[in-house]
N, C-alpha and C positions, 0 to 999 in steps of 0.2 A: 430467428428463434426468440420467442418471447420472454427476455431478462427483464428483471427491474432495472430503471437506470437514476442512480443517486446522486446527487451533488456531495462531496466532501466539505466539511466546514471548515477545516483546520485554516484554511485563508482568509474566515470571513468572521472572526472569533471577535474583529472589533466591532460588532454588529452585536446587536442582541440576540440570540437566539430567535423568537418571536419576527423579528423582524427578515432573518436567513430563513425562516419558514414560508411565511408571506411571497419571498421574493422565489424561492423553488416552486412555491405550487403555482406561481403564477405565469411561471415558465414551462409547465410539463413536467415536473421530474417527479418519479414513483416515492420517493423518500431523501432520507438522507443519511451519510456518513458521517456520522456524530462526531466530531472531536472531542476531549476532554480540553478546554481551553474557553477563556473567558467565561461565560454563564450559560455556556452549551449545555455542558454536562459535568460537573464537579461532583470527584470519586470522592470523595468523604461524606461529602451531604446524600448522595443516592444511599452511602451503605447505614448514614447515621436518621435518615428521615424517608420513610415509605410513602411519606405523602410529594417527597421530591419527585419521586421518579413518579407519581400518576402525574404529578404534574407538568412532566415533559412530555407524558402521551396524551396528556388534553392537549398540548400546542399542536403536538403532530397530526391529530386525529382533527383539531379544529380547519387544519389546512389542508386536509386530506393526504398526508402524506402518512411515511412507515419507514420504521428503522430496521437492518439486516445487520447492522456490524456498528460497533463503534470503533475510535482511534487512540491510543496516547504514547502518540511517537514521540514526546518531548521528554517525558516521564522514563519511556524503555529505555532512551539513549545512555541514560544515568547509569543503567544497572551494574554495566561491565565494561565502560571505556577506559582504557588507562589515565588517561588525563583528565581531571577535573575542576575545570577553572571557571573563570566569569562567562564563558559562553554557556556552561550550565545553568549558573545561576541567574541567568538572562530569560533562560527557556524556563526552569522550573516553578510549580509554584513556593512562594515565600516557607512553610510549615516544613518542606523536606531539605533545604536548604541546612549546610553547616559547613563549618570551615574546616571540617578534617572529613577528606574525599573520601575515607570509609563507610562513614556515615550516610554519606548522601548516595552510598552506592548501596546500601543496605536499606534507607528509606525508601529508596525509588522501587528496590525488589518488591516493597512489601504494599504502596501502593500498586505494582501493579497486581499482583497477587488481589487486592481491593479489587481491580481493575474488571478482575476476571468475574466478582460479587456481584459487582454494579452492574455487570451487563445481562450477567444472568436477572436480577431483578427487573431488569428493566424488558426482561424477554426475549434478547437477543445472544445468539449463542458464536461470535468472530469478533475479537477484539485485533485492529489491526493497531500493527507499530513497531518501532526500532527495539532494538539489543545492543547497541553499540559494540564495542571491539577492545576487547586486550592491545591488538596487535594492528591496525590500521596505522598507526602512527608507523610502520615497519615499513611499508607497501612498498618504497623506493628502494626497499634491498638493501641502502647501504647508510651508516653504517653496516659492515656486512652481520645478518641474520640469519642466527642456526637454523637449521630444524627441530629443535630442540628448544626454541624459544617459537617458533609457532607451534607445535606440540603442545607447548604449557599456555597457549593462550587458547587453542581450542577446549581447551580442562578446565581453564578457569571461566570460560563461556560457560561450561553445561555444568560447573559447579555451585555458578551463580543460578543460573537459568532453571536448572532443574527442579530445586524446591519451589520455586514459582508457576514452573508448571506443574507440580503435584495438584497443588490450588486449583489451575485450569480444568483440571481432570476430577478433580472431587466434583465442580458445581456445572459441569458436562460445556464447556466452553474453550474454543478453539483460539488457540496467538496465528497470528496469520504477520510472518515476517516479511517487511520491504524491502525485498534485497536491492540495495543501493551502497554507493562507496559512503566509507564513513563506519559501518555495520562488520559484524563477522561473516555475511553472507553479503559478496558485493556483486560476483558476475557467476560464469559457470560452477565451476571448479567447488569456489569455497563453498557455493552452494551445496554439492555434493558432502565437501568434507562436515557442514552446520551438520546436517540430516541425520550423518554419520556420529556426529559429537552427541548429540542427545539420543544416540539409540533409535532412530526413525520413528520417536514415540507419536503416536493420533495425536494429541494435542500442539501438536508445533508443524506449521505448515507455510505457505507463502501467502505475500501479497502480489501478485502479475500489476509491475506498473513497466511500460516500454521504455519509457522518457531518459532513465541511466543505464536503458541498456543501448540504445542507439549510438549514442556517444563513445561507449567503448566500442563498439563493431560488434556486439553480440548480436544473436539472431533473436528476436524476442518472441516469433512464432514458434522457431526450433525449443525454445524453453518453455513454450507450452507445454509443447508435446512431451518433451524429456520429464519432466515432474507433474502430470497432468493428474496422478493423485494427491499432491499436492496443494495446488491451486484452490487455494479456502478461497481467496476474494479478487476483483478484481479494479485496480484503480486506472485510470484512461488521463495519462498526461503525455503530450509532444514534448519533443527537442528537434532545434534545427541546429545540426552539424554544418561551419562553417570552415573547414581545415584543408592545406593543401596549397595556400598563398605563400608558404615560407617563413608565415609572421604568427599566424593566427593558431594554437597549439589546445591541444586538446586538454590540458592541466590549465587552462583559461588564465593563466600571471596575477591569479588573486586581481583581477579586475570583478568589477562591480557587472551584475546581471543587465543586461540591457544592451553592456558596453558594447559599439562593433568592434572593436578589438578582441572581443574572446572569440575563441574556435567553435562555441556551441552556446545555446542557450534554451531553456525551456521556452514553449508558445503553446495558445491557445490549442486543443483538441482538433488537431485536424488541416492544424498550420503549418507543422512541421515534417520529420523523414521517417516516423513512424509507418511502418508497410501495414497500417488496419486491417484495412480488408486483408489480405491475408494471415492478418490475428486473430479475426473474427471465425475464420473458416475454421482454425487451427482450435479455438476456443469450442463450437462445435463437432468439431472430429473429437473432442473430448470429453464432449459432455457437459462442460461448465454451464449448470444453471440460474449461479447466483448474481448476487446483484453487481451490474456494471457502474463505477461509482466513477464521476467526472470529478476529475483534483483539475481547478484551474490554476495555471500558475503562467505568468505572462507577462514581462515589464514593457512591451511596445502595445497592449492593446486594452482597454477597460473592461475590469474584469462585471460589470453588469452585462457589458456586451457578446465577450469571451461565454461568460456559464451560460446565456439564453442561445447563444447561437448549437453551442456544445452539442447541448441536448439533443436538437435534429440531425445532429452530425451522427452521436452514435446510434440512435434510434433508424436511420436507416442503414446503420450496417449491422444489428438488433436483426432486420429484416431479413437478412439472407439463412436462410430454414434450409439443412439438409433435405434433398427428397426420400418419398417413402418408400421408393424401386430404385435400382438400378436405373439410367439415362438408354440405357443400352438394352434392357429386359423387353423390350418389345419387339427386337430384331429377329427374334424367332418363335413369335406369335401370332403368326400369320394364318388364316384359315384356310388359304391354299397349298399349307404343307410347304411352300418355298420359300419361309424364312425371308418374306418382305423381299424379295428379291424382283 
């Protein structure tokens, strides 16, 4: 089936923009997944200057490329985490930044709400990215954890979330959530209950990336299928699951990415225990037409080598096209009345 297939920037933000363009079109790729990070794409300058955002489509248009979605998962994490410390202000930019965590969880709503401006100017209608969590610091259950205290953190998820998606829905643009640990949407389940928290409103929808869900044992094709009106966008990153030695644990011991000591790690598209092909099939039985966007992420392999190879990887699984008959409709089309027999 003929998708677009995008390289994600969010890994390549120490580059110039101009320069992550250059290097996609020169690898094949139909466009790109914009991040809002380094001088990709900056939400103040698109909403505050119309001549920024032609000016990101002369870069793309010069290198032949096209943008479907943009990202600011760094921005959404802010909205509604319980904890707000220096790992935020590591990620955010300087301007939403303040030492009393309300603040910064109020600034971040209201860039994305920007978010949702920017993309619409710039033409594109799936901003993908994080929501953070009331309640993930809870996940190990104990100390022990009411239902009453996940209760109030699915309310304060869509109490934040909601007037930000009012925004999405005025200027006709879609949040397309990564469900990943860390998020109020991390595997099946909470996913159901997210959907549930915001009224199953059209402007709140997923991001399909496989890479966290392998790791926990989810089925990542089965989660196609299951929210398959869901599925705004679609991101293509591996994990290889390394667990089962006695030693090697799927919580990775706060060891650094790369380490062989942890249970699992992300790799290159195509490296890892990701069942593709039968994601691709599953993506198809559903209809997903939009763009398949490559997030490299890889600490054993360079990532020049990683994004150029990527390409050809998903591009022939792009290839496999439901047929336009049944495999089986000709077994009783036979001109002698005997059904091929």
């Amino acid at each position: 089936m003929r998708r677009p297939v995008t390289l994600f920037t969010g890994q390549w933000t120490d580059l110039p923009f101009e320069e992550v363009c250059e290097l996609a079109s020169s690898w094949g790729y139909d466009g790109l997944e914009i991040a809002c990070g380094g001088d990709h794409f900056e939400v103040d300058r698109a909403i505050a200057d119309p001549g920024y955002v032609r000016g990101r489509r002369e870069v793309l248009e010069r290198n032949g490329l096209q943008v479907w979605a943009i990202s600011n998962h760094l921005v959404g994490q802010a909205v509604c985490d319980h904890l707000i410390d220096e790992r935020h202000r590591a990620i955010l930019p300087a301007r939403l930044w303040d030492e009393d965590p309300e603040k910064v969880r109020r600034n971040a709503a209201r860039e994305m709400a920007d978010t949702a401006r920017a993309a619409r100017l710039l033409g594109v209608d799936t901003v993908v990215g994080f929501t953070g969590s009331p309640i993930w610091h809870t996940v190990a259950m104990f100390p022990p954890v009411t239902f009453a205290m996940v209760d109030a953190g699915y309310q304060e998820f869509a109490d934040r979330w909601n007037p930000v998606l009012d925004v999405f829905e005025e200027v006709d643009v879609r949040f397309a959530l990564e469900v990943h640990p860390s998020e109020i949407a991390y595997d099946y389940w909470t996913t159901h209950r997210t959907l549930e928290a915001v009224g199953h409103r059209p402007s709140f929808g997923l991001n399909w990336d496989p890479s966290h869900m392998v790791w926990q044992d989810l089925d990542p094709a089965d989660f196609i299928l299951e929210f398959a009106e869901r599925i705004y966008h679609v991101d293509c990153k591996d994990t290889r699951v390394r667990v089962g030695d006695g030693r090697r644990g799927r919580l990775s011991s706060h060891l650094p990415w790369g380490d062989p000591r942890r249970g699992w790690d992300f790799v290159s598209t195509g490296h890892g225990d990701v069942p593709w092909e039968e994601c691709f099939r599953a993506l198809n039985a559903v209809g997903y037409r939009g763009p398949v966007s490559i997030e490299w992420e890889d600490a054993g392999m360079d990532r020049l080598d990683g994004a150029a190879e990527a390409v050809t990887f998903v591009r022939r699984l792009n290839a496999i096209t439901p047929p336009t008959a049944a495999f089986d409709s000709v077994f009783g089309s036979s001109a002698d009345g005997e059904g091929g027999r």
